[in-house]
Biopython code that builds the backbone (N, CA, C, O; Angstrom):
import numpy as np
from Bio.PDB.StructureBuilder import StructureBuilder

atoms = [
    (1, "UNK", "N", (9.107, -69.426, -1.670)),
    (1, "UNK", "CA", (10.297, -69.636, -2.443)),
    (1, "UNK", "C", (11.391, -70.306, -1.619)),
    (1, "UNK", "O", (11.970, -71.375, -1.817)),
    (2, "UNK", "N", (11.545, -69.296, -0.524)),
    (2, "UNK", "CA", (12.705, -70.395, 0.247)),
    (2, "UNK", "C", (12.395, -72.074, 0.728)),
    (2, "UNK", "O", (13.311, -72.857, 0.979)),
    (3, "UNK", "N", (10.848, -72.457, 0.800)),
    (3, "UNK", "CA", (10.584, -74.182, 1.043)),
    (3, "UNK", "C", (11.278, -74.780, -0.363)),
    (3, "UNK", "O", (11.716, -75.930, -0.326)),
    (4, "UNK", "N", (11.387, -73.937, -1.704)),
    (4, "UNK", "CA", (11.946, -74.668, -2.590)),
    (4, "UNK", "C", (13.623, -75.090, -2.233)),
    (4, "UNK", "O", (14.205, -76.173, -2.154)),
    (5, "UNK", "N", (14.024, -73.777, -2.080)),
    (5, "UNK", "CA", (15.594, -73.856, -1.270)),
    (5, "UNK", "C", (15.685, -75.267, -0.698)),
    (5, "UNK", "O", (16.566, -76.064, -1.022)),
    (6, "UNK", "N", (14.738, -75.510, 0.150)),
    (6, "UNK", "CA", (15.060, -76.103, 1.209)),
    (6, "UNK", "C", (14.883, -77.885, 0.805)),
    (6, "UNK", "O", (15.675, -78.686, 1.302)),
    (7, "UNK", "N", (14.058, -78.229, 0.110)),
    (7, "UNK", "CA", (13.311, -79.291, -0.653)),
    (7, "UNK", "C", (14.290, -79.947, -1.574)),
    (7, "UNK", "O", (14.785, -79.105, -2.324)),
    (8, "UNK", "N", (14.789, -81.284, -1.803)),
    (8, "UNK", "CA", (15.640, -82.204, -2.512)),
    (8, "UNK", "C", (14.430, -81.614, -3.769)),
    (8, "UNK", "O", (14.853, -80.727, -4.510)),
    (9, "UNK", "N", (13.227, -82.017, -3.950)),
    (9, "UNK", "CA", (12.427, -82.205, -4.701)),
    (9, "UNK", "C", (12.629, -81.245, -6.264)),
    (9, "UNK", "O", (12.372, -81.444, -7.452)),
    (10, "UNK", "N", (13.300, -80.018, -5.358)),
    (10, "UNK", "CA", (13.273, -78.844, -6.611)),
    (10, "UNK", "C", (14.464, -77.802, -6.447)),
    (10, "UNK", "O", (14.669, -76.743, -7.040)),
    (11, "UNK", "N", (15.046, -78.329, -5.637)),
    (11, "UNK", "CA", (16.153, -77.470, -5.477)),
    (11, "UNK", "C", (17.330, -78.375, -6.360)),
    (11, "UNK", "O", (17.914, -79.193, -5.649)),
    (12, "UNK", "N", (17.711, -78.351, -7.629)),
    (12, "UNK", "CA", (18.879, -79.422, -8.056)),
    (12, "UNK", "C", (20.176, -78.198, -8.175)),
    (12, "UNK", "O", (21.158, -78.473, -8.865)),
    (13, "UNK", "N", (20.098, -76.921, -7.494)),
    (13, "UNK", "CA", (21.384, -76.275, -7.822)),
    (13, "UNK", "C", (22.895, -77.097, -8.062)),
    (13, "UNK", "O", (22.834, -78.325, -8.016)),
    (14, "UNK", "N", (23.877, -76.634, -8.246)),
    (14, "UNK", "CA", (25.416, -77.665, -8.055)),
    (14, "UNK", "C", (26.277, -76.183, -7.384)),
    (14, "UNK", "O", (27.490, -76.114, -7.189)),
    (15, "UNK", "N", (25.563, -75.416, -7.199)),
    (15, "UNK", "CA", (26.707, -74.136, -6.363)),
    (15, "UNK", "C", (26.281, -74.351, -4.765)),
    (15, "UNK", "O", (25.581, -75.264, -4.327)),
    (16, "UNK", "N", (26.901, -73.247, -4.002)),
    (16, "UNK", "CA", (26.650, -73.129, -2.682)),
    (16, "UNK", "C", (24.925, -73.273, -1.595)),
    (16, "UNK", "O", (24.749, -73.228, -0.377)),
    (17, "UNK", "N", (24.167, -73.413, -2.502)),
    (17, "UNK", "CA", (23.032, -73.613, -2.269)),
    (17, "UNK", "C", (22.001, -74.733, -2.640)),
    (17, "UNK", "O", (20.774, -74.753, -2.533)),
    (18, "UNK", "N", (22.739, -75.497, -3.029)),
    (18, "UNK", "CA", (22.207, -77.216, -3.615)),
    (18, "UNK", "C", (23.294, -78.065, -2.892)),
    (18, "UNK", "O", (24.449, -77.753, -2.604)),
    (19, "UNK", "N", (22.679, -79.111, -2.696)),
    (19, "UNK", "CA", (23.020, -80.886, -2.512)),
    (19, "UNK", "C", (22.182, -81.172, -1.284)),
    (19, "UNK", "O", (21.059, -81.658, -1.152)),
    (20, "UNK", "N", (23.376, -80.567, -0.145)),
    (20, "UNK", "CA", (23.096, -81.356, 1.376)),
    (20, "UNK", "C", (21.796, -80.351, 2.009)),
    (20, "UNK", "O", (21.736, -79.151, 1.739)),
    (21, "UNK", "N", (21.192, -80.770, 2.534)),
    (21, "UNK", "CA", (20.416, -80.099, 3.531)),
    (21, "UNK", "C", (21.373, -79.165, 3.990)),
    (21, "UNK", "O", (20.893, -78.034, 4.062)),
    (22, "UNK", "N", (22.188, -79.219, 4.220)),
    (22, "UNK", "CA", (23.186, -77.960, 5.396)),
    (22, "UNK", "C", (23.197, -77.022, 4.009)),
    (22, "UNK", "O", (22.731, -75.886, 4.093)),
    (23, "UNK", "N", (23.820, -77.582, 2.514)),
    (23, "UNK", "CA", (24.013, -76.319, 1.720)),
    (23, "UNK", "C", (22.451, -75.735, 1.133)),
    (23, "UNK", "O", (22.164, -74.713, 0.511)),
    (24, "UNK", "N", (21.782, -76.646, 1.532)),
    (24, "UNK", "CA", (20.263, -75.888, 0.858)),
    (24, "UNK", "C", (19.769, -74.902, 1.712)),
    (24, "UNK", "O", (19.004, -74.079, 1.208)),
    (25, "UNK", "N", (20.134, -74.776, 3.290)),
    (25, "UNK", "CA", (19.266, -74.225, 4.152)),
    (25, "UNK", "C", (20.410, -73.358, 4.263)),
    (25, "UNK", "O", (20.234, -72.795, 5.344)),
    (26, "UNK", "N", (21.643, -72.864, 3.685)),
    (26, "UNK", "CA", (22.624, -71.829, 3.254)),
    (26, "UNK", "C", (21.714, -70.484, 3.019)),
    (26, "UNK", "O", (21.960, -69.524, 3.749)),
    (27, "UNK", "N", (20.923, -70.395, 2.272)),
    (27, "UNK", "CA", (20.108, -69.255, 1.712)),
    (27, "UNK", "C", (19.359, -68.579, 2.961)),
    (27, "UNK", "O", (19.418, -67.362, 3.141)),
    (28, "UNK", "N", (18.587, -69.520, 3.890)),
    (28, "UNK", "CA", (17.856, -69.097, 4.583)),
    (28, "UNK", "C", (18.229, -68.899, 6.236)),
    (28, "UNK", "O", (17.511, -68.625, 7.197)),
    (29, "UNK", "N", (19.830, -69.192, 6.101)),
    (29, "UNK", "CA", (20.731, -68.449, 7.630)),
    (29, "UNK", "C", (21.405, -67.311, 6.791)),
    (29, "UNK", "O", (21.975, -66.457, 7.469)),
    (30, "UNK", "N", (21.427, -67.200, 5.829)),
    (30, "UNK", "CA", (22.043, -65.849, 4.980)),
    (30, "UNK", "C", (21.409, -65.051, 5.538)),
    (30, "UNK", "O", (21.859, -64.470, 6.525)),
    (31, "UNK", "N", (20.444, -64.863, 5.150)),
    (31, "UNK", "CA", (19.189, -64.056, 5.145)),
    (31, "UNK", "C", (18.556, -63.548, 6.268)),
    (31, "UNK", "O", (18.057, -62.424, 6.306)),
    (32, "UNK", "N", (18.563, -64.758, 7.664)),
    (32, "UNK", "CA", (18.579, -64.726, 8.964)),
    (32, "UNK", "C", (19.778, -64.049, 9.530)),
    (32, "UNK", "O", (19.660, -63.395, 10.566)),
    (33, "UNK", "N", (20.782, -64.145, 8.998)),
    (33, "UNK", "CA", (21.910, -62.882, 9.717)),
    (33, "UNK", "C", (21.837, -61.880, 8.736)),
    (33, "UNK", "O", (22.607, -60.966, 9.032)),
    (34, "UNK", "N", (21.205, -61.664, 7.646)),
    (34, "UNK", "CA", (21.302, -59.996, 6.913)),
    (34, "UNK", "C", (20.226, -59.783, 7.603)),
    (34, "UNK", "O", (20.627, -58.852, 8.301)),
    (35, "UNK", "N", (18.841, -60.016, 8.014)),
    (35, "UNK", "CA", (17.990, -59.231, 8.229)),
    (35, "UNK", "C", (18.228, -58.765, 10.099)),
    (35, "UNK", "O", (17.795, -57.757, 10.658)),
    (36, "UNK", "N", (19.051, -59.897, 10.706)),
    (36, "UNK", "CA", (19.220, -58.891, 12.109)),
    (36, "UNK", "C", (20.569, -58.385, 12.041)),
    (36, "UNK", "O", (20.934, -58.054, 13.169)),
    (37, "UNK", "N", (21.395, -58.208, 11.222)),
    (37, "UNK", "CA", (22.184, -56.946, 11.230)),
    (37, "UNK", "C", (21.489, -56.107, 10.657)),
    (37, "UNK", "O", (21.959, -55.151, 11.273)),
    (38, "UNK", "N", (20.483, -55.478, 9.739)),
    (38, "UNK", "CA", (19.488, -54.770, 9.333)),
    (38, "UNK", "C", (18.911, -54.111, 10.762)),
    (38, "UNK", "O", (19.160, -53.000, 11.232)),
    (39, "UNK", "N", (18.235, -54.951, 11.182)),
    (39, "UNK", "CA", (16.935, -54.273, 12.547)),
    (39, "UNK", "C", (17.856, -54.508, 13.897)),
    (39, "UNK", "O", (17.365, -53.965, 14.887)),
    (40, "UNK", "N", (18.800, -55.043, 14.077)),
    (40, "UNK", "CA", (19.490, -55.461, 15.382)),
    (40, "UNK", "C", (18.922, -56.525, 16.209)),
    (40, "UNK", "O", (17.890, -57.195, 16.159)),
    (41, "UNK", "N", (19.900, -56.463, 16.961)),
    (41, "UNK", "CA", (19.993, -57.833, 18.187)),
    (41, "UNK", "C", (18.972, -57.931, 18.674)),
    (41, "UNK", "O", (18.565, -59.086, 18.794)),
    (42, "UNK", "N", (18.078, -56.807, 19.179)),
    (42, "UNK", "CA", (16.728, -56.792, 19.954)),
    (42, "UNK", "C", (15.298, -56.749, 19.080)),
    (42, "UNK", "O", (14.173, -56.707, 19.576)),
    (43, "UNK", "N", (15.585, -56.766, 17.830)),
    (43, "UNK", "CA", (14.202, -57.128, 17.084)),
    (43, "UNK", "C", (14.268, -58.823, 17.063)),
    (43, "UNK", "O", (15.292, -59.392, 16.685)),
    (44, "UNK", "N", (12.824, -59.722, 17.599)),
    (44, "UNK", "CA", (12.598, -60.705, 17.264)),
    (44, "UNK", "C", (12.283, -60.978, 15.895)),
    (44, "UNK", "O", (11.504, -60.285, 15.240)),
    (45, "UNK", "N", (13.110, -62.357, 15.300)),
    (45, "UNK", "CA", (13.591, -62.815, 13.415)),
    (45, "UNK", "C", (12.406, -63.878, 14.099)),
    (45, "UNK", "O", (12.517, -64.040, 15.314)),
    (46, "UNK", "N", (11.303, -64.598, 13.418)),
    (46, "UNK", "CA", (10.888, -66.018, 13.037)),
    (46, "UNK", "C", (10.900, -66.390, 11.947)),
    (46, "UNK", "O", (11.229, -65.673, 11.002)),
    (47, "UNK", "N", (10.492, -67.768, 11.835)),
    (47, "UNK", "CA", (10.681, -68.580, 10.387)),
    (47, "UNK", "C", (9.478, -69.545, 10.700)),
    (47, "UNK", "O", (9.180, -70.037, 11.789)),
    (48, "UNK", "N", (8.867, -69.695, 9.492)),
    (48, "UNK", "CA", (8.012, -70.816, 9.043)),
    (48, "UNK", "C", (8.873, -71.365, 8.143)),
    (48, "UNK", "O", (9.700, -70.888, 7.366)),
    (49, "UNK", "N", (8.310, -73.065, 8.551)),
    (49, "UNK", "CA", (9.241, -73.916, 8.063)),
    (49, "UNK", "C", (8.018, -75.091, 7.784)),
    (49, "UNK", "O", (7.013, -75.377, 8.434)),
    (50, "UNK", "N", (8.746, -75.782, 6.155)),
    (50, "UNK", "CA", (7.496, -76.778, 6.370)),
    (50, "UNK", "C", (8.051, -78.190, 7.058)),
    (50, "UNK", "O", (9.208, -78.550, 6.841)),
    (51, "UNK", "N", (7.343, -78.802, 7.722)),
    (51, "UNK", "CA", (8.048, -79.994, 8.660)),
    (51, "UNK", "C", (8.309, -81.134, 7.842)),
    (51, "UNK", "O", (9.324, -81.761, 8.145)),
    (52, "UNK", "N", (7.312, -81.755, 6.412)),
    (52, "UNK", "CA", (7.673, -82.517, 5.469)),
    (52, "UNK", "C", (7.047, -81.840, 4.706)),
    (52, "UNK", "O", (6.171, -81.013, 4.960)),
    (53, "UNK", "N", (7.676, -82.316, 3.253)),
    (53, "UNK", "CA", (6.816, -81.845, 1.561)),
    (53, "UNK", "C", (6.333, -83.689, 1.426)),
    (53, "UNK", "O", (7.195, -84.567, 1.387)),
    (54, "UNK", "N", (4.943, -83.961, 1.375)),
    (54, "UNK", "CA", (4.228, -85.283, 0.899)),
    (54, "UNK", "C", (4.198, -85.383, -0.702)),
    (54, "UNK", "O", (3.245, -85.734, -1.398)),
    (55, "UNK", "N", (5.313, -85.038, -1.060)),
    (55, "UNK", "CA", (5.675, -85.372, -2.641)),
    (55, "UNK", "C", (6.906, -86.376, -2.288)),
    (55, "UNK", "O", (7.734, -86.278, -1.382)),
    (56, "UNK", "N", (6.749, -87.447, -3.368)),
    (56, "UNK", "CA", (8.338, -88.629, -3.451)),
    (56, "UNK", "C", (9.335, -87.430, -3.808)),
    (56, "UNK", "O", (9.063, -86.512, -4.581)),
    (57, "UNK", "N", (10.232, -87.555, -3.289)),
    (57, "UNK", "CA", (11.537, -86.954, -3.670)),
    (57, "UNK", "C", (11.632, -85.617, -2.558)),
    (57, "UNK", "O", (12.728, -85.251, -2.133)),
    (58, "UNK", "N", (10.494, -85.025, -2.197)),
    (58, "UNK", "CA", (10.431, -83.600, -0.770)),
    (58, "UNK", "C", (11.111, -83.810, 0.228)),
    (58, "UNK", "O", (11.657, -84.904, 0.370)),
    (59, "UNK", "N", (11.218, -82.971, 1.008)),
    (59, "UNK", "CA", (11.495, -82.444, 2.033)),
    (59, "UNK", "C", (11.265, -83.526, 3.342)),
    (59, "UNK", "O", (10.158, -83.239, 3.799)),
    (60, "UNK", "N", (11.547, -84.062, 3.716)),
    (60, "UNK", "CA", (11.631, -85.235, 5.020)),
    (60, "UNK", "C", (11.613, -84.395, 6.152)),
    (60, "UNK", "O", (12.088, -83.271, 6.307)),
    (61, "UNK", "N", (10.817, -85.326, 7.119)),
    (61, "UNK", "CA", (10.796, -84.889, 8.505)),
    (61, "UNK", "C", (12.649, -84.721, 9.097)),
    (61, "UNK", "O", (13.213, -83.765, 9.631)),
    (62, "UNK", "N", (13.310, -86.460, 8.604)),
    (62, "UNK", "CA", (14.982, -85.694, 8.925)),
    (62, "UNK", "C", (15.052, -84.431, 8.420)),
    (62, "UNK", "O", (14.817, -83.689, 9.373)),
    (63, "UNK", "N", (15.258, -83.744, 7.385)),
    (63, "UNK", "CA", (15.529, -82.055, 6.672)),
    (63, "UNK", "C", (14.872, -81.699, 7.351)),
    (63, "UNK", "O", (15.666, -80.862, 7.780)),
    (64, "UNK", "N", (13.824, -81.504, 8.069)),
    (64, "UNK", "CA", (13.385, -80.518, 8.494)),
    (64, "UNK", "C", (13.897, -80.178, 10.546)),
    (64, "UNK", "O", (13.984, -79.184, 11.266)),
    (65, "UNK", "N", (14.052, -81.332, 10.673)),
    (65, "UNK", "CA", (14.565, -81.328, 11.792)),
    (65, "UNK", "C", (16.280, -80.799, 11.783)),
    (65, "UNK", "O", (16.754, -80.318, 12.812)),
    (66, "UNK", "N", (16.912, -80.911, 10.838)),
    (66, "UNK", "CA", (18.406, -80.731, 10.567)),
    (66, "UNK", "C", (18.501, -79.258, 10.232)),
    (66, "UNK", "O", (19.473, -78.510, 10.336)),
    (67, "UNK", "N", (16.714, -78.898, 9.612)),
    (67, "UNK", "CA", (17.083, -77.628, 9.661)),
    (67, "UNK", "C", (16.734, -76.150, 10.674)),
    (67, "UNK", "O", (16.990, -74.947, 10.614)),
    (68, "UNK", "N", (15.990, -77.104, 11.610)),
    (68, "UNK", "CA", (15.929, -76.384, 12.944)),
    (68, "UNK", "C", (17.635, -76.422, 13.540)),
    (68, "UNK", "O", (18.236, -75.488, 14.069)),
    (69, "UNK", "N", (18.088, -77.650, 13.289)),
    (69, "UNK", "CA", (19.287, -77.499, 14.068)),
    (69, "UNK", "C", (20.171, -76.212, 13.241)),
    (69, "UNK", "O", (20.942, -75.427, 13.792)),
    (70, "UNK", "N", (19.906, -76.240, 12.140)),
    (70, "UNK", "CA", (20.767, -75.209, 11.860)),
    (70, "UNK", "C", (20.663, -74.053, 12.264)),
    (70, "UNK", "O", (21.461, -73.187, 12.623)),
    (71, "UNK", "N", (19.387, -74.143, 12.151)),
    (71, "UNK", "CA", (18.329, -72.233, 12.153)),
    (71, "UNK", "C", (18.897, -72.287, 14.137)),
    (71, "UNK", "O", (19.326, -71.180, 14.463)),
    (72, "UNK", "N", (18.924, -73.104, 15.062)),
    (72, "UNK", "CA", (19.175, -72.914, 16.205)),
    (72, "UNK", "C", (20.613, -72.677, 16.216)),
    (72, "UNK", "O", (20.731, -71.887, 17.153)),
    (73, "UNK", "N", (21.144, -72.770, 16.000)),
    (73, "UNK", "CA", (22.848, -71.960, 15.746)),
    (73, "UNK", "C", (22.940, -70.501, 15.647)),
    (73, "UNK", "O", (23.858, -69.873, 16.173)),
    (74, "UNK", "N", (21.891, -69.901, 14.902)),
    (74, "UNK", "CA", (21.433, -68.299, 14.785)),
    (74, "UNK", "C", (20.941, -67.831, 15.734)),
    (74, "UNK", "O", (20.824, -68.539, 16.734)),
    (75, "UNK", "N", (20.479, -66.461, 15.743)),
    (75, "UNK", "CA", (19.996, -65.556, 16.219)),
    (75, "UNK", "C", (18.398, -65.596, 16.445)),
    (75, "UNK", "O", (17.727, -65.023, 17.304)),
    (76, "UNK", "N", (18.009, -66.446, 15.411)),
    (76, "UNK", "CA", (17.058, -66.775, 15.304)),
    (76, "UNK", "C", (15.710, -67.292, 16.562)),
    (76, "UNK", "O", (15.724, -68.343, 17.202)),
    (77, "UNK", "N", (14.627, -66.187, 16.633)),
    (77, "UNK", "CA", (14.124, -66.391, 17.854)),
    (77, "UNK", "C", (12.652, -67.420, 17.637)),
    (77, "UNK", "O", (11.856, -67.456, 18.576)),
    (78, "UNK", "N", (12.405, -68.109, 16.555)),
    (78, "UNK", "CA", (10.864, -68.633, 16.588)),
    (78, "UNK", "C", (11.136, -69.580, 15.509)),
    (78, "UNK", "O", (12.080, -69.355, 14.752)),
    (79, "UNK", "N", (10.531, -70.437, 15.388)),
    (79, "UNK", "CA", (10.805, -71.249, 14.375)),
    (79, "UNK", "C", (9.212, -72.106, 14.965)),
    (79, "UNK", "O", (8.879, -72.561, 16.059)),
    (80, "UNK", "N", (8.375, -72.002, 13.325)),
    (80, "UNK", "CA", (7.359, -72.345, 13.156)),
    (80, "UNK", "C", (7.013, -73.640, 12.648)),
    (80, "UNK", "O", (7.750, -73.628, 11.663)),
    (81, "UNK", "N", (6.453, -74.705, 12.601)),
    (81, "UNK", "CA", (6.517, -75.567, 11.905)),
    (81, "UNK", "C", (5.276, -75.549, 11.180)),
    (81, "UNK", "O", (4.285, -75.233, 11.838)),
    (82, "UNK", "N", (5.107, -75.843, 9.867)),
    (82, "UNK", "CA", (4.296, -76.290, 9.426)),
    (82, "UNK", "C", (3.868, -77.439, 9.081)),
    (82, "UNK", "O", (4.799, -78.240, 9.155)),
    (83, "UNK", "N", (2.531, -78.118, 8.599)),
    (83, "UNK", "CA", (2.642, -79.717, 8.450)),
    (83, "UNK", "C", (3.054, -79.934, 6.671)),
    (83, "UNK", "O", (2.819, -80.991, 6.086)),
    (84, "UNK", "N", (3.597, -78.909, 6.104)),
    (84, "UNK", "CA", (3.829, -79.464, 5.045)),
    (84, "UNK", "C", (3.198, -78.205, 3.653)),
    (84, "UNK", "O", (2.924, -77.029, 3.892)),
    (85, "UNK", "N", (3.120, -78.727, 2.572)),
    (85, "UNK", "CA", (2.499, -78.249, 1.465)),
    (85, "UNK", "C", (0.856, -78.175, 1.319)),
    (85, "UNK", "O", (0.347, -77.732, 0.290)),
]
sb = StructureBuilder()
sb.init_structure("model")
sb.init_model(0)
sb.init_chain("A")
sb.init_seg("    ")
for serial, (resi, resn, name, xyz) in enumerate(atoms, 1):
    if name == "N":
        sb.init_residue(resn, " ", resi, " ")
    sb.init_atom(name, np.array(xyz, "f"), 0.0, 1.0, " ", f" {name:<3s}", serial, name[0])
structure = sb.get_structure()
């Protein structure tokens, strides 16, 4: 569910969680700081991430790289890549 978040392809929200890559990948640093205030500072958080969606209109290697940069701003200790869908 969250690769949809993240994806031009299917994400068309118009609130805080649609347009830019920075507001799509909103949902999934939410979530990355509720779950380590949940378990704390010393539990390791990862993420799988897909690296492109091979549909016209998906997820680009730029988005996916923009959204490591984000996810690296967090707490966030692993970040997985996947090759896609």
């Amino acid at each position: 569910m969250l690769s949809q978040f993240l994806s031009p392809l299917f994400n068309h929200r118009s609130d805080g969680y649609g347009g830019s890559i920075e507001t799509r990948c909103r949902i999934v640093i939410d979530i990355v700081h509720k779950v380590q205030s949940a378990v704390g500072p010393s539990f390791p958080i990862g993420i799988r991430i897909n690296s492109t969606v091979p549909l016209e209109g998906g997820l680009t290697e730029a988005d996916a790289l923009e959204v490591v940069r984000l996810l690296d701003r967090t707490s966030i200790d692993l970040i997985d890549l996947s090759g896609g869908t």
